[in-house]
C-alpha positions as CSV (number, residue, x, y, z in Angstrom):
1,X,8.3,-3.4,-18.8
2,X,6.4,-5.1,-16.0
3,X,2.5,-4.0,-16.3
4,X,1.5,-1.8,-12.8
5,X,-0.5,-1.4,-10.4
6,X,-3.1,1.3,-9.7
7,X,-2.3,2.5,-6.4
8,X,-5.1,4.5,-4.4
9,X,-4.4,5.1,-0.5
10,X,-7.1,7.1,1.6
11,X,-7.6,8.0,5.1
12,X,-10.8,8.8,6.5
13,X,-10.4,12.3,6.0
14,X,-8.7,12.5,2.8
15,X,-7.1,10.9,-0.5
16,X,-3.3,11.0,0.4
17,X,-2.1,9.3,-2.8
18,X,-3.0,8.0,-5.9
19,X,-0.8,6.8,-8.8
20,X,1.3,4.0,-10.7
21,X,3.5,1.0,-8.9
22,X,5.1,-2.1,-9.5
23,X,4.3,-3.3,-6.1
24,X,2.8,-2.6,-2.8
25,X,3.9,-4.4,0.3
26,X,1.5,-3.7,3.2
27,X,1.1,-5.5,7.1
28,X,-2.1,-7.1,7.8
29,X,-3.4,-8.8,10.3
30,X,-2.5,-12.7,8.7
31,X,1.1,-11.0,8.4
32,X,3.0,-9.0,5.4
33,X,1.4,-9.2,2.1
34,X,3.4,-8.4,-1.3
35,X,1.0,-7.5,-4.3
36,X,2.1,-7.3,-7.9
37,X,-0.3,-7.0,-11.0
38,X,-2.2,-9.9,-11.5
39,X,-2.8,-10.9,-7.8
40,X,-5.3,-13.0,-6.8
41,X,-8.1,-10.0,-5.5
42,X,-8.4,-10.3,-1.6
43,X,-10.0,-8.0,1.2
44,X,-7.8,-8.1,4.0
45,X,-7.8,-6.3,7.6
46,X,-4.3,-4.4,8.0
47,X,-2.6,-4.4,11.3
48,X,-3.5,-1.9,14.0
49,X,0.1,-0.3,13.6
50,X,1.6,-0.8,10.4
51,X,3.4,0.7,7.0
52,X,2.6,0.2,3.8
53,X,5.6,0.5,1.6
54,X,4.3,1.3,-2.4
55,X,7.3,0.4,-5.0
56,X,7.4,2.4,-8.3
57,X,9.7,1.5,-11.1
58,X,13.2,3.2,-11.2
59,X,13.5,1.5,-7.6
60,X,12.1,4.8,-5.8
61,X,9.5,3.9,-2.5
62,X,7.0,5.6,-0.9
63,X,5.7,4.4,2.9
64,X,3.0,5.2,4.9
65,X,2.5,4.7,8.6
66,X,-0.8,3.4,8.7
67,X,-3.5,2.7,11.8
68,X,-6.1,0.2,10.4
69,X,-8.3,-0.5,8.3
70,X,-7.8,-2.8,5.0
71,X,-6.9,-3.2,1.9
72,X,-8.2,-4.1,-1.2
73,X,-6.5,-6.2,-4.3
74,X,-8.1,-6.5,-7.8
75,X,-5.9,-8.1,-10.4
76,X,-5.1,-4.6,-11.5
77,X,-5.0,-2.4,-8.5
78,X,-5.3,-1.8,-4.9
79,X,-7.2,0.7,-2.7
80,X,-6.2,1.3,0.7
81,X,-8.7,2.2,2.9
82,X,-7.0,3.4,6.7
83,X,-8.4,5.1,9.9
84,X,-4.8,7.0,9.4
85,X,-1.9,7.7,6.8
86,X,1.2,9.2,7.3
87,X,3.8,10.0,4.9
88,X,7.5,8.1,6.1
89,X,10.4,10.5,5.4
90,X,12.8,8.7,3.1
91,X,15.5,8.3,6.0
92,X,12.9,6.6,8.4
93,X,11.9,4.1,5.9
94,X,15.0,2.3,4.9
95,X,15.5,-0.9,6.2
């Protein structure tokens, strides 16, 4: 089994979710960034209008429409930090 991440998203107002993933894929301002344990840690400034889509094992997704803010990779986790998040009904977030 792949080791996980440590997954914490928070608006300004609120923790909205905290758990285990095997990777987060978010939109930033240099362009879509995938993140898997280990990654190189990096602060980066996501996109004004964007979703961050959080993979957990057994193939299930959860996605957030976000409004900025950034996001924050350690080897072993990331934090993101938004002005906004808003849970993406499973429908709405297939691509």
């Amino acid at each position: 089994m792949a080791r996980q991440l440590h997954v914490d998203v928070v608006a300004v107002e609120e923790k909205v979710w905290s758990g285990d993933a095997d990777m987060v894929v978010a939109r930033t301002t240099e362009g879509e960034l995938g993140v898997l344990y280990g990654h190189t840690p990096l602060l980066g400034q996501l996109a004004e209008e964007g979703q961050v889509r959080i993979k957990q094992s057994g193939g299930s997704e959860i996605a957030y429409d976000v409004a900025g803010g950034f996001i924050s990779v350690t080897g072993t986790g990331v934090t993101i930090l938004a002005e906004s998040a808003v849970a993406v009904s499973a429908s709405s977030a297939a691509h």
